[in-house]
C-alpha positions, 0 to 999 in steps of 0.5 A: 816159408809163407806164413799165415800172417802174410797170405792170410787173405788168400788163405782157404779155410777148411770146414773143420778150420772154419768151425775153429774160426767162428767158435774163436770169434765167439769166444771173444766176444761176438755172440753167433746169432749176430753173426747169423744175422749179418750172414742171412743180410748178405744172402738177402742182398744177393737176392735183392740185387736180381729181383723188384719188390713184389716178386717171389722168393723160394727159401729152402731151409734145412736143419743146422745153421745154414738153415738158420741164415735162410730164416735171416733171409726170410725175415729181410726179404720179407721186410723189403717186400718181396713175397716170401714162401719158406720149405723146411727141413724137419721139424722146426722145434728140432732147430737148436742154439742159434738156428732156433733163435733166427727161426723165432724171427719169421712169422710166416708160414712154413712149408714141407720140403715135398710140397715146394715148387720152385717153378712157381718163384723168381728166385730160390735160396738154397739154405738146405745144407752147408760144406760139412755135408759128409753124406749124399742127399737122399729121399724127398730132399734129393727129389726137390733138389732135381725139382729146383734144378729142372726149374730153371730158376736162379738159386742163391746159395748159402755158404755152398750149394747143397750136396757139394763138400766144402773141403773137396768140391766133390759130392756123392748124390744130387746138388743144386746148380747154384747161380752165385754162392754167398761165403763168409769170412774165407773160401774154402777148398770146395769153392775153387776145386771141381766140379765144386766151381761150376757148381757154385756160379758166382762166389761172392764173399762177405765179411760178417765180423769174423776178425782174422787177427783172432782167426790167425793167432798163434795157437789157433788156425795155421792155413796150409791150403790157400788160392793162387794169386800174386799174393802167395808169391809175389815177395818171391819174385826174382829181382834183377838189379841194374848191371846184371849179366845173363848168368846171374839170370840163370841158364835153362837145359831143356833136353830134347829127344830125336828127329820126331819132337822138336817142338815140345822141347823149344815151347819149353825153351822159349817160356823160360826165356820169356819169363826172364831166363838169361840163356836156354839151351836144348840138349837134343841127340844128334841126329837132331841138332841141324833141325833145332839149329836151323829154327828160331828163336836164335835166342835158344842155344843148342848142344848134342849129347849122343847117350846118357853119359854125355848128357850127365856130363854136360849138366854137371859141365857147364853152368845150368841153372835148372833143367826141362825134362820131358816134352817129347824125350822119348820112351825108349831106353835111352829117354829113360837113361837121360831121366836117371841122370836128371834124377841124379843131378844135383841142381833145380829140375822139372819133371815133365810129360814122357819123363814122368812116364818113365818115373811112372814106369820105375815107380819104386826105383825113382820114387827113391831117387827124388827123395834123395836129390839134393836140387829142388824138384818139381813134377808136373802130371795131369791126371792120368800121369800122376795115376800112373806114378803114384797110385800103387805106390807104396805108402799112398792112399788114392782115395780122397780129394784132389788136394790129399792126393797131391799132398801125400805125393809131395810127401812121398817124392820130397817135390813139388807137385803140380796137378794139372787140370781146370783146377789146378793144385800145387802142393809142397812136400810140407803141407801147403797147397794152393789151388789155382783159378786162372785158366781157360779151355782154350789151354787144353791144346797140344803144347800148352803143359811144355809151356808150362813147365818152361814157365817153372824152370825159368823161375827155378833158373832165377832162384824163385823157391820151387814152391812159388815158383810152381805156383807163379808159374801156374797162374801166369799161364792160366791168366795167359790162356785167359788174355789169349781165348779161344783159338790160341796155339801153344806158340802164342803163350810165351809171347803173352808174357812180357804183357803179363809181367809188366802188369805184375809191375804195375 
């Protein structure tokens, strides 16, 4: 397993775990207000990176310790000769511990939140609330929110624009639309979760002096919800000595329905190739197989199975490694035989598309069966298939984020679960999490989660932990679609990734 040690950099904090961290840093010795002081520093460089001397800066501060780093800001933006007005949120003998102490150091004026005008400034700070808000903001706050979003003025928000909850990325009322957002320390879940992202503009993460060999020592904060990136899986990655033979590369089934969907089965078929698969081969009915015979890549291999009975026993016959199921399979009844026997099947598996449909169909009856197979298993839903699987199945809340949803799933079926949508959540039966952040509109075409699921089998193929495999796989498509922009089909995705492994082995 991944541990916290290894991946701490990528390691997203929830609000609960960075409270934890900064009571651990002061603890050992560093007093909060210095952390404040180098917290408020980095919000005054963001402004001052964007405006001269001379100019206007708005400072919205509110009652809690974001509060306290506007103040910081204040003072510094002041000092650098810009002309500062700051609006306050309550009363100022009401600020506490170290928000106090950072108030002591502004002399200017101080104004009511109703009277500011953010029209009437350059630039705003949003330093009204941070992301342990568990309530919507109402009132004359939620009246000036709308004022600086009407104002159309830059804003530089603290920790995360206001209104956003830091572990979910959602919110119940009005938030300000930040330009860019000033972190500290690690993201959290809300930075990269929608509608949190867009919300945030440009993240920009600072080090205030909270040391993560203190964070994560044993005993205090475990990290089990991190960014996807190279780093989370790259120590996984499969390694292909010299003198290896397509075998020992692992072999790919990708099952495929009749005569209406041969591409989706072949997209998925290519991407395991691409991703370094030694063989891929589609088991289709046999009304079908002409058709997959007669179209590239000759690379692909294919075999007919015409039920149920001889596509179980052509998994357990030969020598498969990991197996597609799902892009254009089919809803009839024989479609959901085959996905029975891949529930049986004893070998690496993802669930894909009109599979899940049928998992989703046979709630209770499949939910059992994935908990009892024996192969790693990944499932692969968007929104409305994972609705559809687990939303009334028993023992699951669907209240929540994005990431609890996914978690409870993973728990629920023993598999790998991987939430497709611009932002991405791969969880894993244990509690890890990771979001993902690569992507790009252009990936929401017809085509591109048969890739996808590809990309998962031909790692699994090659023996990568499903985790990390789902996680590699999620984030080499984003980055594909990225590369690719707008006017990509699904076709051009597999051939984008020979680019990107040779820029992994850069």
């Amino acid at each position: 397993m991944t541990t916290a040690a290894d991946v701490s950099p990528l390691a997203l904090l929830s609000v609960a775990e960075m409270a934890a961290a900064d009571a651990a840093t002061i603890a050992a010795g560093t007093p909060g207000i210095a952390l404040m002081e180098k917290a408020g520093r980095a919000v005054a460089d963001a402004v001052t990176r964007r405006v001269r001397p001379g100019q206007s800066v708005l400072v919205l501060c509110g009652p809690g310790n974001n509060g306290g780093d506007g103040f910081v800001a204040a003072r510094l933006l002041a000092e650098r000769g810009c002309r500062v007005t700051l609006a306050l949120a309550g009363e100022r003998s009401a600020l506490r511990g170290d928000a106090a102490e950072a108030a002591k150091g502004w002399t200017g004026a101080i104004e009511a939140p109703d009277r500011a005008d953010p029209a009437r400034h350059d630039i705003v700070i949003d330093a009204l609330f941070g992301a342990g808000l568990s309530r919507a903001i109402s009132g004359e706050l939620a009246a000036l929110v709308e004022r600086v979003n009407a104002s159309g003025r830059a804003v530089i928000a603290v920790d995360v624009p206001s209104g956003v909850r830091g572990d979910t990325g959602l919110s119940d009322g009005p938030v300000i639309r930040a330009a860019e957002t000033v972190t500290f320390f690690r993201l959290k879940p809300g930075h990269l979760l929608q509608p949190g992202r867009a919300l945030c503009g440009v993240v920009t993460l600072v080090d205030i002096g909270i040391r993560s060999e203190i964070v994560f020592a044993p005993g205090r904060v475990v990290p089990s919800a991190f960014r996807n990136a190279p780093g989370l899986w790259r120590a996984h990655w499969p390694d292909h000595a010299t003198g290896i033979h397509k075998y020992a590369r692992g072999a790919v089934a990708v099952a495929a329905g009749g005569l209406s969907g041969v591409g989706a089965p072949r997209l998925g078929a290519r991407a395991a190739l691409r991703i370094g698969a030694g063989l891929a081969t589609i088991v289709c009915r046999p009304e079908a197989l002409a058709v997959h015979a007669g179209r590239g890549p000759d690379a692909l291999m294919q075999l007919a199975a015409a039920d149920a009975s001889v596509f179980e026993a052509t998994l357990s016959g030969r020598r498969f490694d990991a197996l597609l199921i799902g892009p254009a399979l089919g809803l009839d009844v024989e479609a959901r035989s085959w996905v029975a026997a891949a529930l049986r099947w004893d070998r690496p598996c993802v669930f894909d598309a009109d599979a899940l449909t049928h998992i989703g169909a046979h709630r209770a009856a499949s939910i059992g069966l994935l908990r009892r197979r024996a192969g790693p298993t990944v499932l692969t839903p968007h929104e409305g298939e994972f609705k559809r699987m687990f939303d009334e199945a028993t023992g699951f809340e669907p209240g929540g984020g994005k990431l609890e949803r996914a978690r409870q799933a993973a728990r629920l079926t023993g598999a790998i679960v991987l939430l497709k949508g611009p932002d991405t959540v791969i969880a894993a039966p244990d509690g890890r999490i990771a979001i993902n952040d690569t992507g790009s509109p252009a990936l929401a075409t017809a085509g591109s989660g048969d890739v996808l699921g590809g990309i998962v089998a031909g790692l699994l193929a090659q023996k990568m932990p499903a985790f990390e495999a789902a996680c590699a796989a999620a984030w080499l498509h984003g980055r594909a679609g990225e590369r690719l922009g707008l006017g990509l089909i699904a076709d051009d995705l597999p051939e984008m990734l020979p680019q990107l492994l040779a820029d992994l082995d850069a």
